[in-house]
C-alpha positions, 0 to 999 in steps of 0.5 A: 318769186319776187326780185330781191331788194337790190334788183330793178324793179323794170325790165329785168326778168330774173328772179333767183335772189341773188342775196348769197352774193353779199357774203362775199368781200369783192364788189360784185355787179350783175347785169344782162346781155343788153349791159342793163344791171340788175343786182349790186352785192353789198360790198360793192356798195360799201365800196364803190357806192353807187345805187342802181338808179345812178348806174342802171347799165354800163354806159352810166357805170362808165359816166360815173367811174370814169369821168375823164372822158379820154380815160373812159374813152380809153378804158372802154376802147381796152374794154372792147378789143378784149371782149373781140378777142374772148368772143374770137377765142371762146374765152368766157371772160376778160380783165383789165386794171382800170382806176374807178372813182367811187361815189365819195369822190376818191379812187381806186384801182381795180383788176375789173372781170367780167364773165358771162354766164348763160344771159348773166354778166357777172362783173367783179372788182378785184382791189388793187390800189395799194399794187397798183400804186407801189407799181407806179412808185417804182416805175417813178423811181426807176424814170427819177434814176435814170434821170439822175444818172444822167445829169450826173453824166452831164455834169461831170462831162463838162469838167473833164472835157474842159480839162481835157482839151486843156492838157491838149491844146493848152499850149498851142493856144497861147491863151492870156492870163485873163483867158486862163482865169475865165476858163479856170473859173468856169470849170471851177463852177462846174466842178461844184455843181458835179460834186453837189450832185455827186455827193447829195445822190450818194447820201440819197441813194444810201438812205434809201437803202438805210445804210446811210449813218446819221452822225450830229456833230456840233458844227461853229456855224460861222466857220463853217459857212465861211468855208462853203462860201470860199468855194464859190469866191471865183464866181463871186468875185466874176459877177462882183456879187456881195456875200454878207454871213451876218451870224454870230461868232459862238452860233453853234448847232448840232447835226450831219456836217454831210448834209448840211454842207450839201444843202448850203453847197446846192444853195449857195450855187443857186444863189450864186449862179441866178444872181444878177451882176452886182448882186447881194447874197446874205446868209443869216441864222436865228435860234429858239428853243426847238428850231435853228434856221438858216437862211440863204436870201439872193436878189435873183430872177426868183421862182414862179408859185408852180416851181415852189410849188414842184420844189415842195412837193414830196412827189417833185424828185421822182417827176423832174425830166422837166423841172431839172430847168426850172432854175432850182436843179436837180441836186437841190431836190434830191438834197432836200429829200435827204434833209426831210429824211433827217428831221429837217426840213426846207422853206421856200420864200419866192416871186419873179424878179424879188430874189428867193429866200431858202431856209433851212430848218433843223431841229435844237438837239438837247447838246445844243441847249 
């Protein structure tokens, strides 16, 4: 009997036709004692794709599946370890999830299982991508939780720790009204950043359990900005900066008041809090059809291409352990996820040493028109 048509032609003394193997759906490879393959089943061709010529034994099948050579040293290190504990335990099999790259260049995550049987190693894939990547979706948003709590934690230390001591040793101090100011200022400052934090991880939180109600109202943009501006008049007035709202009296949108006032707020203490001394801050508007843009433009240090780039990403919020320094804050992160969530959207305009320019795009709802 002839060896079936996708066995090797060399070396390989085996004869069944192993054909029956193509009816079934998991990527199946067989190979002998000496890790040569022999057969690939159809649908590990569909799939994985490589021919017996590009993997003729595990060494290449490693090569080609695995070509970050930590990893594959890794995986096989795994590999072997189980292999030492089935052969100990007279197991006849063993598994392990690995992330195999395909011949058309994409990955994948399989639950790879390897039995023997006789002088035949029967190698299976058992496909778990979409598993695998929900897994790693949630360790994502558990690390992202813990991280937020915990700059929250840090945020609202800072005020109450200040007020405290103050309502200690206020009197005992004897500090100078210009001391007093300074001190006043700076919790003022901090105060903002907490609630900015404290009210973007809510509306986060709640829209992600869907229990978030999003209500547009129409909002006169110029009072409005007026009003989040005035929160932040200590600082400015601290580092002599200039605040310009160059929009016009009737500007008027249609959207979340909540939302917008947490994106302005996080831009506005950015724009504030890296603006030099002296600086200038000018806040602007423009209307079309479709689109109302708000623009927050400052003079400060600006943002490498990779923090845009961090800031941008629709991963960035769940990997920021180290991107919470990076000057743009955490608060801002998780509030422009909320404001994607509700058909807005966020631009980024920024080098080192020009200054940054947020815009803030929401859609023209039909009221508005």
């Amino acid at each position: 009997m002839k060896l079936c048509k996708n066995s090797l032609k060399e070396g390989i003394n085996y004869t069944p036709d192993f054909r029956t193997l193509d009816v079934i759906v998991t990527p199946v490879i067989l190979a002998d004692i000496h890790n040569r393959h022999f057969y690939h089943n159809l649908s590990y061709q569909e799939e994985i794709g490589y021919s017996l010529e590009e993997v003729p034994d595990l060494d290449m099948w490693a090569i080609k599946a695995y070509p970050d050579e930590a990893y594959r040293e890794e995986v096989i290190r795994l590999w072997n370890e189980k292999l030492k504990i089935a052969q100990r335990d007279g197991l006849s099999y063993i598994n392990q999830v690995a992330k195999v790259r395909c011949k058309n260049q994409t990955y994948r995550w399989y639950d790879i299982y390897e039995h023997t049987l006789g002088e035949v190693r029967v190698i299976t894939f058992l496909d778990v991508d979409q598993l695998q990547v929900k897994s790693t979706d949630l360790l994502d948003l558990l690390h992202f939780k813990r991280t937020v709590l915990s700059s929250l934690a840090h945020d609202i230390r800072g005020p109450l720790s200040a007020l405290q001591n103050i309502l200690k040793y206020g009197e005992k101090l004897n500090l100078s009204q210009k001391k007093w100011q300074s001190i006043c200022l700076k919790m003022d400052e901090q105060i903002n950043t907490a609630f900015s934090m404290i009210d973007a991880t809510v509306i986060h939180e709640v829209g992600e359990m869907d229990r978030f109600q999003f209500t547009p109202q129409q909002i006169e943009l110029l009072a409005f900005l007026e009003v989040k501006v005035g929160c932040f008049a200590n600082a400015v007035r601290e580092k002599s900066l200039s605040v310009q709202i160059n929009v016009d009296a009737d500007t008027v949108l249609i959207y979340d008041t909540f939302i917008l006032e947490i994106m302005i707020r996080n831009l506005l203490h950015n724009a504030v809090k890296y603006s030099p001394t002296g600086g200038k801050i000018i806040i602007s508007a423009t209307k079309t059809d479709t689109t109302m843009q708000v623009m927050v433009r400052d003079e400060g240090e600006g943002l490498t291409k990779d923090q845009v780039d961090t800031l941008m990403s629709n991963e960035s919020a769940r990997k920021l352990r180290n991107e919470i320094r990076l000057g743009f804050g955490l608060g801002l992160l998780i509030a422009k996820e909320s404001l994607e969530r509700y058909q807005g959207k966020l631009l980024v305009e920024s080098s080192p040493d020009t200054g940054s320019c947020f815009t803030i795009c929401l859609p023209v709802l039909k009221n508005e028109m």
